[in-house]
Every structure is written in C-alpha cells, then in structure tokens.
C-alpha positions as CSV (number, residue, x, y, z in Angstrom):
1,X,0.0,0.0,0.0
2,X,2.9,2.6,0.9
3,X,4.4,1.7,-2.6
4,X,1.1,2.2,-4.2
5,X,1.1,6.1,-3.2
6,X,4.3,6.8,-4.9
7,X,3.4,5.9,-8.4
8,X,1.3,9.2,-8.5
9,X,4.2,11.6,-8.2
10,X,6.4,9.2,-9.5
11,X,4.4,9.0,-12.7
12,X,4.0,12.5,-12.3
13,X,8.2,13.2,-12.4
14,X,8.4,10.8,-15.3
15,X,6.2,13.5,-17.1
16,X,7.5,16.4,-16.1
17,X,11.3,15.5,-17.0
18,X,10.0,14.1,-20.7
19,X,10.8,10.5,-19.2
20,X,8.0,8.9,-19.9
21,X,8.8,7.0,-23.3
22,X,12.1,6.0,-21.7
23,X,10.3,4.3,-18.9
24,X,7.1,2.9,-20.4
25,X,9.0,1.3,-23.9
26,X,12.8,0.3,-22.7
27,X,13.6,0.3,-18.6
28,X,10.1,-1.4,-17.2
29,X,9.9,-3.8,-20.7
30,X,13.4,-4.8,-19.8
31,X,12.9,-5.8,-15.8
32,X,11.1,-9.4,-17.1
33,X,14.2,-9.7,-20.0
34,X,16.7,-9.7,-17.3
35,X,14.6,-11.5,-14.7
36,X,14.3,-14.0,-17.1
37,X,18.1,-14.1,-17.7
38,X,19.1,-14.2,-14.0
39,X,16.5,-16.8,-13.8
40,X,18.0,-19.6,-16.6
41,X,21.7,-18.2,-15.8
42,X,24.5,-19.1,-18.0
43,X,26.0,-22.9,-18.5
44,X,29.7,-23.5,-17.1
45,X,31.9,-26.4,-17.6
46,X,32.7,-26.6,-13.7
47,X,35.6,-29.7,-14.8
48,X,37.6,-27.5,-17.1
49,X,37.3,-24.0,-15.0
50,X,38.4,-26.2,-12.2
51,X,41.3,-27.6,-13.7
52,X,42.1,-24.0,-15.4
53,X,42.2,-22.9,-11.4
54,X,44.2,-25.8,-10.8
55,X,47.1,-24.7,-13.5
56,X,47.4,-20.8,-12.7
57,X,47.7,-21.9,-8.7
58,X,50.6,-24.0,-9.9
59,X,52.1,-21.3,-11.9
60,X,51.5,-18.5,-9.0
61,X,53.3,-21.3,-6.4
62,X,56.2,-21.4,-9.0
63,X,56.7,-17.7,-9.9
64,X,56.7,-16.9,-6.1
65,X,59.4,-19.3,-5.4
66,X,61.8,-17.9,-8.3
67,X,61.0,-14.3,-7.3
68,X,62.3,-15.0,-3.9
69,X,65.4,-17.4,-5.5
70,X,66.3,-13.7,-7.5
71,X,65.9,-11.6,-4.2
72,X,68.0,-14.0,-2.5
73,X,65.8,-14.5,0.4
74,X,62.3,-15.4,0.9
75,X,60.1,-12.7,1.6
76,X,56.3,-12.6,1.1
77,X,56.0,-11.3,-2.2
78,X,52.5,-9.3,-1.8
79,X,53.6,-7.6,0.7
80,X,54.5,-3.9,-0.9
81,X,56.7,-2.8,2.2
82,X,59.2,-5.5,1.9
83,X,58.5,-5.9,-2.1
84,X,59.5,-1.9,-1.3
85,X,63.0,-3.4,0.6
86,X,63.8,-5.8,-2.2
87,X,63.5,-3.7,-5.5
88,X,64.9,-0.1,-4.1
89,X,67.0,-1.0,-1.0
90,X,68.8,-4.3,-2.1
91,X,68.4,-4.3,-5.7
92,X,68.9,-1.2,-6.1
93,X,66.8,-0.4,-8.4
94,X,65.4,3.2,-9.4
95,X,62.0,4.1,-8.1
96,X,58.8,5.5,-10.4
97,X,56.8,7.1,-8.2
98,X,56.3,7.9,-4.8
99,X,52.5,7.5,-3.3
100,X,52.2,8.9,0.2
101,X,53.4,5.6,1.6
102,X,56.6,4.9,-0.2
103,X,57.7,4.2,-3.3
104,X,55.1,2.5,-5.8
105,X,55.2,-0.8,-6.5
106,X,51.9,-0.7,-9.4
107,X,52.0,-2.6,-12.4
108,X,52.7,0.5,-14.3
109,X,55.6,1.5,-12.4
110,X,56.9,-1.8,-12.2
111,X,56.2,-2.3,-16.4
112,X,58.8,0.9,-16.7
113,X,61.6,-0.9,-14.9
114,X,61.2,-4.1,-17.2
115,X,64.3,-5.7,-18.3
116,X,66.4,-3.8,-15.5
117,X,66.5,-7.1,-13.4
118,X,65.0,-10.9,-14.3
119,X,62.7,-9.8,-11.0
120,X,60.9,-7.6,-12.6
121,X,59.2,-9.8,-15.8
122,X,58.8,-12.9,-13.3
123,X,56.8,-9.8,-10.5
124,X,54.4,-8.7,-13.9
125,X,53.8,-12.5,-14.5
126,X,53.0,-13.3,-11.0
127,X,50.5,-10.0,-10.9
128,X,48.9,-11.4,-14.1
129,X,48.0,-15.1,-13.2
130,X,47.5,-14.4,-9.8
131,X,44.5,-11.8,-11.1
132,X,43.4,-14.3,-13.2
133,X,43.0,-17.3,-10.7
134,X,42.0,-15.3,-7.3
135,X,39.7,-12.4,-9.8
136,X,38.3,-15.1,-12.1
137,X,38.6,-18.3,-11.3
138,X,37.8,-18.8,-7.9
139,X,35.1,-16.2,-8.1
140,X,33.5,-18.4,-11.0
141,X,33.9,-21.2,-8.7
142,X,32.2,-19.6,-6.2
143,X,29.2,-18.6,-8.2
144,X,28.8,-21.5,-9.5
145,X,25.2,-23.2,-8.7
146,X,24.0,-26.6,-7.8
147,X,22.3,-26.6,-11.6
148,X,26.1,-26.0,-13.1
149,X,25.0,-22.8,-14.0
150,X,26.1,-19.0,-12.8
151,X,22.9,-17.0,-12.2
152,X,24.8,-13.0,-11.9
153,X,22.7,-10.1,-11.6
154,X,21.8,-7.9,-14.3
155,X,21.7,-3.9,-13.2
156,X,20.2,-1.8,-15.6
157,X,20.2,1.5,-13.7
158,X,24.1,1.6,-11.9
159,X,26.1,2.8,-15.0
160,X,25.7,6.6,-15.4
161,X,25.5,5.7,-19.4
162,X,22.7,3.8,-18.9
163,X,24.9,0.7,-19.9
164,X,23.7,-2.6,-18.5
165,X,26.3,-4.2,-15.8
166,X,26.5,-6.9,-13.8
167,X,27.3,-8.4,-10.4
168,X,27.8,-11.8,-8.5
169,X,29.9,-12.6,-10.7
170,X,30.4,-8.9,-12.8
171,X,30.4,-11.1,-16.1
172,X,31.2,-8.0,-18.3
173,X,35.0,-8.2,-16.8
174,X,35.8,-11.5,-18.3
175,X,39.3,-11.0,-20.0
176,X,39.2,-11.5,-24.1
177,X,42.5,-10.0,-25.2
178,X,44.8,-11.8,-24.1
179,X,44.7,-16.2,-24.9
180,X,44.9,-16.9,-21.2
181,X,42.0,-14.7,-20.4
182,X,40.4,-15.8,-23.4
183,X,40.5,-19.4,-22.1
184,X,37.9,-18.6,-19.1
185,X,35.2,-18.0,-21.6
186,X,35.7,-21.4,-22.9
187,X,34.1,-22.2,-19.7
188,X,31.2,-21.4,-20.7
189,X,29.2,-23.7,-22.4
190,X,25.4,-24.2,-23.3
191,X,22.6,-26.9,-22.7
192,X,24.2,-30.0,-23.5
193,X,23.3,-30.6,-28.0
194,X,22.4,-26.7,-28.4
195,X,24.9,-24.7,-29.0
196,X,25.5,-20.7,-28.2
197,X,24.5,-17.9,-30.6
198,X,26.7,-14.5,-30.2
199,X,25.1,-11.2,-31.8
200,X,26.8,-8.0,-31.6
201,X,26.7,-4.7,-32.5
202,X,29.4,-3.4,-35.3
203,X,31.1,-0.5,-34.3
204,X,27.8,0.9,-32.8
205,X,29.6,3.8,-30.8
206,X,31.0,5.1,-34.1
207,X,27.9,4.8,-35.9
208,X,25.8,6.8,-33.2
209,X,28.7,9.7,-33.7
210,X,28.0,10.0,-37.3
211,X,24.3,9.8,-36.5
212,X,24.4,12.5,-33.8
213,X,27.1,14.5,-35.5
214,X,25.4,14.5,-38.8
215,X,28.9,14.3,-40.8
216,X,28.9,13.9,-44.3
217,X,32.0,12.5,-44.5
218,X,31.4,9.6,-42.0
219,X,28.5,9.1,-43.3
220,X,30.0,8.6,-46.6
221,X,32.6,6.5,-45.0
222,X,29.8,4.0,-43.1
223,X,28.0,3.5,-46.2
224,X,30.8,2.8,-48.7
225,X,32.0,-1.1,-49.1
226,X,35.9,0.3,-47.0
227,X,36.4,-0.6,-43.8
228,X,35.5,2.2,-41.4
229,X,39.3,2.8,-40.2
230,X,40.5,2.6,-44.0
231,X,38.4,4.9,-44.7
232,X,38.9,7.6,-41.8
233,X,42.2,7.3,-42.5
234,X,42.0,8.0,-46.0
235,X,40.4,11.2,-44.9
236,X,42.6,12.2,-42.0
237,X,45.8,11.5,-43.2
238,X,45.3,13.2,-46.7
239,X,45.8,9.7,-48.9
240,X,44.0,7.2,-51.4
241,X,42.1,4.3,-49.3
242,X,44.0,1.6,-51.3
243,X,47.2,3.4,-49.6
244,X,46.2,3.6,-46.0
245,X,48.9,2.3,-44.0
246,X,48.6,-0.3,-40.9
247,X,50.0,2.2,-38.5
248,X,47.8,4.9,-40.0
249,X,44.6,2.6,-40.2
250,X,45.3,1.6,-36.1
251,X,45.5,5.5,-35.5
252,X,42.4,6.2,-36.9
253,X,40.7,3.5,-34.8
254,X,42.3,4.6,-31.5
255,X,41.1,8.6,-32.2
256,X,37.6,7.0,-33.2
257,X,36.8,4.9,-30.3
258,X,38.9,7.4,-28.1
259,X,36.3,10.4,-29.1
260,X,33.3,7.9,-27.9
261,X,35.3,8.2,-24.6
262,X,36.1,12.2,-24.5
263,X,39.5,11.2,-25.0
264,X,41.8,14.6,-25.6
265,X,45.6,15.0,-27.2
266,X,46.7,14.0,-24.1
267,X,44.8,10.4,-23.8
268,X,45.7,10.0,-27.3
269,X,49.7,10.3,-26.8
270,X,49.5,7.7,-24.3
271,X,47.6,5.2,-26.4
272,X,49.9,5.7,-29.9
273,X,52.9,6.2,-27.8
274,X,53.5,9.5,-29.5
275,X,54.3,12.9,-28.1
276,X,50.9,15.4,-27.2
277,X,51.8,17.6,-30.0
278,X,51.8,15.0,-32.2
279,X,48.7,13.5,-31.2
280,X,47.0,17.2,-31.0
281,X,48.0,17.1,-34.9
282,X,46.5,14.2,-35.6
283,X,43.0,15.5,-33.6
284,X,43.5,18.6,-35.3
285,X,43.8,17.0,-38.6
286,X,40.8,14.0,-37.9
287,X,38.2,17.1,-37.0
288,X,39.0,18.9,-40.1
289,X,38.5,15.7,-42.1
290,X,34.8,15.5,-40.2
291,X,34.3,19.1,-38.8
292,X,30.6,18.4,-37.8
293,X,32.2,16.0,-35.6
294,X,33.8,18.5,-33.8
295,X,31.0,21.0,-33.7
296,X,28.8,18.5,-32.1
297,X,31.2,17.9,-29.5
298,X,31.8,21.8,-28.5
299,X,27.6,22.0,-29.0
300,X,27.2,18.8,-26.9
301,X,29.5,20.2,-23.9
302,X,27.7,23.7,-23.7
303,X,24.2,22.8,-23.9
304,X,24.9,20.4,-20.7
305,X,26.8,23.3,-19.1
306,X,23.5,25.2,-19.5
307,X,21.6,23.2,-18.5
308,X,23.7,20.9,-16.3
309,X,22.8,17.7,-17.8
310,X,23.7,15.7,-21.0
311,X,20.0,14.0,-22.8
312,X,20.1,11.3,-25.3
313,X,17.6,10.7,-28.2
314,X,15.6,8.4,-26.2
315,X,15.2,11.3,-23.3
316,X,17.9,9.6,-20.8
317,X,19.4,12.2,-19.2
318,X,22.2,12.5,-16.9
319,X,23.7,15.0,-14.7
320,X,26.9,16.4,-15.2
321,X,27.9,18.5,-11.8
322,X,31.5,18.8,-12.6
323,X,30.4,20.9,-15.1
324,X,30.1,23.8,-13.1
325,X,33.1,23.4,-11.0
326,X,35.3,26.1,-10.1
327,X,38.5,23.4,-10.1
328,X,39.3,23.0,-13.7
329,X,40.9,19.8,-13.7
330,X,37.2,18.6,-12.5
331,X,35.2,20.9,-15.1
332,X,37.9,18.8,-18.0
333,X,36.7,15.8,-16.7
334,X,33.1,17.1,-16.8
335,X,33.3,18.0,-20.6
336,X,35.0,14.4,-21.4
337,X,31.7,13.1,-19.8
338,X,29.1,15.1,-21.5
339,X,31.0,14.3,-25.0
340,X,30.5,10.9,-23.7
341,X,27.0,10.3,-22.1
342,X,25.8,11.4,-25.5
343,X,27.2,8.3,-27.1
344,X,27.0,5.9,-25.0
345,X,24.0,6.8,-23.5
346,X,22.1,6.2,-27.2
347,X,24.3,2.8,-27.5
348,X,23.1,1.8,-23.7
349,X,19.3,2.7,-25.1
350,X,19.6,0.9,-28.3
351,X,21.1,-2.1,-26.8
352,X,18.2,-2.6,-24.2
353,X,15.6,-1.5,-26.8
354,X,16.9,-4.6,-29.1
355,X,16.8,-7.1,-25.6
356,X,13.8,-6.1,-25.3
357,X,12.5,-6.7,-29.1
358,X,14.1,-10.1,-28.6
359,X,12.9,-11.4,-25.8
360,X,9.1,-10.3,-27.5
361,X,9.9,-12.1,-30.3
362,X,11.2,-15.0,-28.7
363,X,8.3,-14.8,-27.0
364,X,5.7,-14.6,-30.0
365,X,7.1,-17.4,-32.0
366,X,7.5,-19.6,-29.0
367,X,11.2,-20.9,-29.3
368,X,12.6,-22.5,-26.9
369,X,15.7,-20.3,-27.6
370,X,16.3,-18.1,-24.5
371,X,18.9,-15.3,-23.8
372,X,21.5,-16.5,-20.9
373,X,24.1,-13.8,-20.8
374,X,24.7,-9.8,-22.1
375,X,28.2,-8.2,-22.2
376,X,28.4,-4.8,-23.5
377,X,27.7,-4.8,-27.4
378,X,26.7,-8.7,-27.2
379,X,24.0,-10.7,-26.2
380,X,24.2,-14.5,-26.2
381,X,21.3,-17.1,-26.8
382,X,20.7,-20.8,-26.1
383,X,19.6,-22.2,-28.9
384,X,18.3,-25.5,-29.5
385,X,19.5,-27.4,-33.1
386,X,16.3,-27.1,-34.5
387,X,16.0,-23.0,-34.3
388,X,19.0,-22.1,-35.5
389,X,17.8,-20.3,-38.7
390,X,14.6,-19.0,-36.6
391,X,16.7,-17.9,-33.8
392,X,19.2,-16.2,-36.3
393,X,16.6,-14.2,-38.5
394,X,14.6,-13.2,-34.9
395,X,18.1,-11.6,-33.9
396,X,18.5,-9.9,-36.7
397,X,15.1,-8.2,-37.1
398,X,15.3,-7.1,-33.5
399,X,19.0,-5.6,-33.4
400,X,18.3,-4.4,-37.1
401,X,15.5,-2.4,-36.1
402,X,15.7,-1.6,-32.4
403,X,16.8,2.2,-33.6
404,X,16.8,3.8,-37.2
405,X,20.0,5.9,-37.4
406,X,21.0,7.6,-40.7
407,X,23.7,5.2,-40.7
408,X,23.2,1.1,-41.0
409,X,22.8,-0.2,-37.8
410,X,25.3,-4.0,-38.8
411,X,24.8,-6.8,-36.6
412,X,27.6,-10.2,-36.5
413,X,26.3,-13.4,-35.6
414,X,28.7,-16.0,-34.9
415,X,27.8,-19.7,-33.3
416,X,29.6,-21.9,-31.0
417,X,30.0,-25.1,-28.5
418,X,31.2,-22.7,-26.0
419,X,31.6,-18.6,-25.6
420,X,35.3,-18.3,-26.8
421,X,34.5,-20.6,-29.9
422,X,31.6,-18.2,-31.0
423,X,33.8,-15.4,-30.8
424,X,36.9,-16.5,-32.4
C-alpha cells in the first residue's frame, strides 16, 4: 500500500522530466528480459574451469618461489613494504613514483623498470595469473550453482551511461584480449546438443557519432564497401584508401573509439605512444577531415553546461555536476563526460531496446531459444539445433531495427560449442 502512493508523483516526475517514453517502452519492458536471464543463468563447464584454477595456482606457487630465488631470500611477495625493501634498497633499483606511503610498487611503475633485473618480468607474470585465478577463477567457482549454471545479476540502472552491468559474478569483466583470459570464456558452455549464438553490434559507438554529429564525410565512409578505419584514415591522413597504412589505419581506430570516450591529445599520446603535439596534430587534422564532428562535441558540452545535464535521443538524461566546478581539472573531466554520455548513452538505449524486441519475439514465436548472458555490445542465446535459422533471423530483425540511425545499424552473428568458440 505505501508503494502504491508513490506511483502518483512518480508517474508524475516521469512526465515532467519528458521521461516517460524511456520508462514505459525500454527500462520497465526490460525488468522481465533480465529476470528472465538471472533466472536460466549461464551454463559453465565446472571440470575444465576447475582444472584452469588448478594450472594458474601451480604457476602462481612457481613464480613466487623464483622471485624469492632472484631476491635471494624469501620474503612474502604481496607484501609492498618488503616488495619496497627488495627492489629499491637491495636491488637497487630506481623508483617510479612515490604514493604517500613509499615508493610504488603498481604494475605501471613496475612495467617501466622491465628488463632492468630478471625480478621484474617474473613480479608482472606473477600479478597477471595471480588476477586471473583469485579475480576469475575462484570467483566463478564460487558462483557456481547446484544446476552447473552461474545465475549473476543484471543492473540496468548503476552505470551513469545507462549501460547494463552486472554483479555476483560482474560477467562484463571477463578478460578477451589476451589467450589466457580468453580461455575462461571457454568455460562457458550451453545446454548439452544446443549450441551458443553470439550477436553483436558493429562499431555501434562510431555509428551513433556519425548519427548524432550528422557528418557527411562519416557518413560517406559507413555506407561505402571500405572498412571504417581505412576509410577515416583516407580522410585524415590526406591519402588514397587503397594506400592507408597499418599504422595509420590503427591511429584512426584509436582517435575513433577514443572520441566515444572524450579522450583529448593528451589520452591520445599515451595510447599511440607519440608525443601530445603529435597527437593534438592528428585530432586537429581528424576534426578537419569530419568538422561536424567537432561541432557536435563543442555544441554537446555547452548545452549540458546550460543546463547541467547531457540528454540522449531516447530522453535519458544524466547529470553532469563537474560541469560547473570552479577546479578546472574537475570541469575537464566534466566536458570528457558530457561528449561521452551522448554516445554511450544512445548505444546503452539501443542495446536494451533490441533485448527487449528479442525477448518479445522469442516470446511470440515460441522458441525455446532463451537469452543466458549480455556483455556490453553482445548478447548470447541458447539455442536449440532445431531453431537455429529461426533464432538467427529473430536476432536480426530485433537488433536491425531496435533504432533507425541515418547510418546502417550491422549486426555479426557468430555460433559456437562454448563462448570463446563463438567469438573467435
């Protein structure tokens, strides 16, 4: 009854803020979806994660015992005060940084004293599989239900994007880049004879920027047969798509995926490994390749400075307080969000407008097909042998049309016998 009496101004807030759309056709539709998902949870092939844990303890037990061998006395290794001792007292090596405690002892600070001392690439590999096997594997484990499944929870309202994330286990962190890290997802399998279906968004981030921004010239470049980075390059570095270098190619990615992100000349040195004038060139020369870009950003970052909040097409909007800071480091950090709340606030809103599409036409067609997992740009079905075409073209049609942009909204499907199969 006391819950009852809040809908009224509730309803009435919704209204008032232009939220109403947002609530009624994408966040309340989407509370089943995920209930649903947390409900069936997500296969896992407890005998190979276990003997996955089983390998990476060995190799932690190993890498201790010949980082104590090369200090030449045994010392508990994650311990930073006498890790501290060993590296800058006895070894003699030269401190990175100094946190209020003492010298650091970070991966980062660590990585700039590689191949100083054997100590130092055997301390990174101990970091790494020790992260994997406390962080991942035995947090699996531990989730791990008496159906062999891992039921997380889906949170659709804790990212201030709007981006779905999840908990008990956070599934979205599962390591892909690397092969070891690549190996827990091969953990995860579906209902013994189906198999998994993977469907993700292409490039959506960059796609909603030449929607927002209204460029020509990435328009152009999303709906000619070149591949997106060939053909920013093209255009940014002045030359014919057929001569587009591989460096120049992997530049044009990082400033594309880097704007999604407000990154600035700065953020974009560190990432190419190139000086910040050099990298404020190559902004410089990618905004005057695609100027409406550029204006949509400056437009973007104002208008939420007005108003003190960033909106998206579907009427999310999100507050933006640092905005209005006196400290300018904070009101930087403020206009990097508002550039990207836009973004991927729309990509959040898509996304969970295409779950929800799905799970209605799963629905409507009665498959027994059912969606078991969603990590960023990617949801993952169950599917049965005998839907496999119906499960395919119902994925399609959903992502396909869960937004009309000016650009082609392209969708991969990929199928496998576990998670890292379908995405290799």
């Amino acid at each position: 009854a006391a819950v009852a009496l809040l809908v009224p101004p509730l309803g009435q807030a919704l209204e008032a803020r232009g939220l109403r759309p947002l609530y009624d056709d994408i966040e309340r539709p989407l509370v089943p979806v995920l209930a649903r998902m947390e409900k069936v949870g997500v296969r896992v092939d407890e005998t190979y994660l276990r003997s996955l844990v089983t390998g990476l303890t060995e190799e932690v037990h190993a890498l201790d015992a010949e980082i104590q061998e090369l200090a030449g006395h045994p010392f508990l290794v994650n311990s930073t005060k006498q890790l501290r001792t060993v590296l800058f007292d006895e070894l003699g090596l030269q401190p990175q940084k100094k946190t209020k405690t003492g010298f650091s002892t970070d991966a980062a600070s660590l990585a700039k004293l590689a191949g100083q001392h054997p100590i130092i690439d055997k301390l990174l590999r101990y970091r790494e599989v020790e992260k994997l096997r406390s962080t991942y594997g035995e947090s699996l484990l531990a989730e791990v239900g008496a159906d062999g499944r891992i039921h997380a929870t889906f949170q659709q309202t804790v990212a201030r994007t709007g981006r779905l994330s999840s908990d008990r286990p956070n599934l979205h962190n599962i390591p892909i880049r690397t092969e070891e890290g690549r190996r827990f997802r091969r953990a995860f399998v579906p209902r013994e004879g189906w198999s998994f279906l993977v469907a993700d968004y292409n490039q959506i981030e960059l796609r909603v920027i030449a929607h927002l921004a209204e460029d020509p010239g990435l328009i152009d470049a999303f709906e000619s047969d070149l591949d997106i980075h060939t053909a920013t390059a093209a255009r940014v570095f002045s030359v014919d798509a057929g001569a587009v270098t591989l460096a120049q190619r992997s530049k044009a990615k990082m400033i594309s995926y880097g704007l999604a992100y407000g990154m600035e000349a700065y953020g974009l040195s560190q990432r190419l490994g190139v000086s910040v004038d050099e990298a404020s060139l190559i902004l410089t020369a990618y905004f005057e390749a695609f100027p409406k870009v550029k204006s949509y950003m400056d437009t973007t970052v104002e208008e939420a400075r007005q108003r003190g909040y960033t909106e998206t097409l579907f009427g999310r909007r999100r507050l933006i307080p640092e905005l209005s800071s006196s400290n300018y480091r904070v009101r930087q950090a403020g206009e990097r969000q508002a550039m990207n709340a836009g973004i991927q606030g729309l990509a959040a809103d898509i996304f969970k407008a295409a779950l929800v599409k799905l799970d209605a036409l799963l629905e409507r067609d009665r498959l027994e097909s059912r969606l078991v997992l969603q990590v960023h740009d990617e949801v993952i079905l169950e599917v049965p042998p005998d839907e496999n075409a119906a499960a395919s073209e119902i994925t399609l049609d959903a992502m396909h049309n869960a937004c009309r942009l000016c650009v082609p909204l392209e969708v991969n499907l990929s199928w496998g016998t576990n998670w890292a199969e379908a995405k290799s």
